[in-house]
C-alpha positions as CSV (number, residue, x, y, z in Angstrom):
1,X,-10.3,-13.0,-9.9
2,X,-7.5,-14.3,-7.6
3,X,-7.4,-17.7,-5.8
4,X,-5.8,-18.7,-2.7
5,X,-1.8,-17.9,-2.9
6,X,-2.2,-15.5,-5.9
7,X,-0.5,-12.4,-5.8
8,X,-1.2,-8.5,-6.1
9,X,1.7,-6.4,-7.3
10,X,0.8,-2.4,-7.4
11,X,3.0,0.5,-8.5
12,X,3.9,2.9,-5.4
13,X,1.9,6.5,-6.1
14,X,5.8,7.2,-5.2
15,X,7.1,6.5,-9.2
16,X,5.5,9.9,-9.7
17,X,7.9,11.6,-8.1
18,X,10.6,13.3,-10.2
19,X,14.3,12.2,-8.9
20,X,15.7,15.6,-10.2
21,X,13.6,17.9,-8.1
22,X,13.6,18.2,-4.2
23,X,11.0,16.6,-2.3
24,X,9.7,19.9,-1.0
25,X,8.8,21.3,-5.1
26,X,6.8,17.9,-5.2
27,X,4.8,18.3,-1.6
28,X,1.9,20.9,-3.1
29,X,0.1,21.8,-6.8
30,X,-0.2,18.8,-7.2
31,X,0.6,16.9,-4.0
32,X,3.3,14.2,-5.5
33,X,4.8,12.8,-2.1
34,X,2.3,10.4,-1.0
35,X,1.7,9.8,2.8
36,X,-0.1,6.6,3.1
37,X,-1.8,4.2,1.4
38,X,-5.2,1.8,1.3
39,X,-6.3,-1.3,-0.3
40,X,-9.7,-2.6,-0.5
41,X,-10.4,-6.4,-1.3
42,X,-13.4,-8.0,-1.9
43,X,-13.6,-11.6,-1.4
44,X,-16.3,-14.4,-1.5
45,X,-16.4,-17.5,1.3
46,X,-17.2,-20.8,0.1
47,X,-20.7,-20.4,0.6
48,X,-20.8,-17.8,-1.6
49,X,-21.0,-14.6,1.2
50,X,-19.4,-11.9,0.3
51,X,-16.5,-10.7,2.8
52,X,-14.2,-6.8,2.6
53,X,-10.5,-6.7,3.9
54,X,-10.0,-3.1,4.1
55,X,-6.9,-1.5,5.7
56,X,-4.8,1.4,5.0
57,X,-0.8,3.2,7.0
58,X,0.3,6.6,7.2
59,X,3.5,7.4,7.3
60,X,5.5,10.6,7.2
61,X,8.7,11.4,5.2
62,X,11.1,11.1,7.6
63,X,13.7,8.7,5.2
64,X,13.3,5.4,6.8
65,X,13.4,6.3,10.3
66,X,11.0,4.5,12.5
67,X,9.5,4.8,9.1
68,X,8.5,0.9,8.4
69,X,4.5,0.9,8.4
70,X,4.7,-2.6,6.4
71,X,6.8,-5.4,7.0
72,X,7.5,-9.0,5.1
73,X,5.1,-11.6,6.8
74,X,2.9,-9.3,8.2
75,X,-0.6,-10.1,7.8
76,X,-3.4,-8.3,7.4
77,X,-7.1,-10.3,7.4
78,X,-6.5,-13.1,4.6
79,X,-3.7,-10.8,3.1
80,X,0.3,-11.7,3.7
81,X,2.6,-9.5,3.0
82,X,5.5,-11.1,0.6
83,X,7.5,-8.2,-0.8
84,X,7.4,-4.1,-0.1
C-alpha cells in the first residue's frame, strides 16, 4: 500500500538483454528488446471509491533519437515522474 509521495521503482524488461550479443540475436525466440511499456495502479479516494491510472508508451529502438517517451516531471493522472 503506498501513500501520497511514496515511490515505485521497477526493473526495465531491458536488464534482460545480454550486453555481449547484438541487439538483432535478442529481437525474436524469445523477444528480449522490449518496445514499450504499461503500468496499472489501483487507488482508493477518501471516500473509499475505488479509482485505475492506467497508461502505457511505445517506443522503437532507434538509440535515443527522438526516442524520449518519458520525461522527469511528467505527470500522468496522480502519477509524477521523478527518475527514468
Amino acid at each position: 500500500s503506498l501513500a501520497d509521495g511514496d515511490r515505485l521503482k521497477f526493473a526495465s524488461a531491458s536488464s534482460f538483454l545480454d550486453t555481449s550479443l547484438p541487439l538483432e540475436e535478442q529481437l525474436y525466440s524469445p523477444a528480449l528488446v522490449p518496445g514499450g511499456a504499461s503500468l496499472i495502479l489501483y487507488g482508493k479516494t477518501e471516500s473509499g471509491v475505488v479509482v485505475r491510472n492506467r497508461f502505457f508508451w511505445m517506443y522503437d529502438m532507434n538509440c535515443g533519437e527522438e526516442n524520449d517517451p518519458v520525461q522527469v516531471g511528467d505527470e500522468i493522472g496522480w502519477v509524477t515522474v521523478d527518475e527514468t
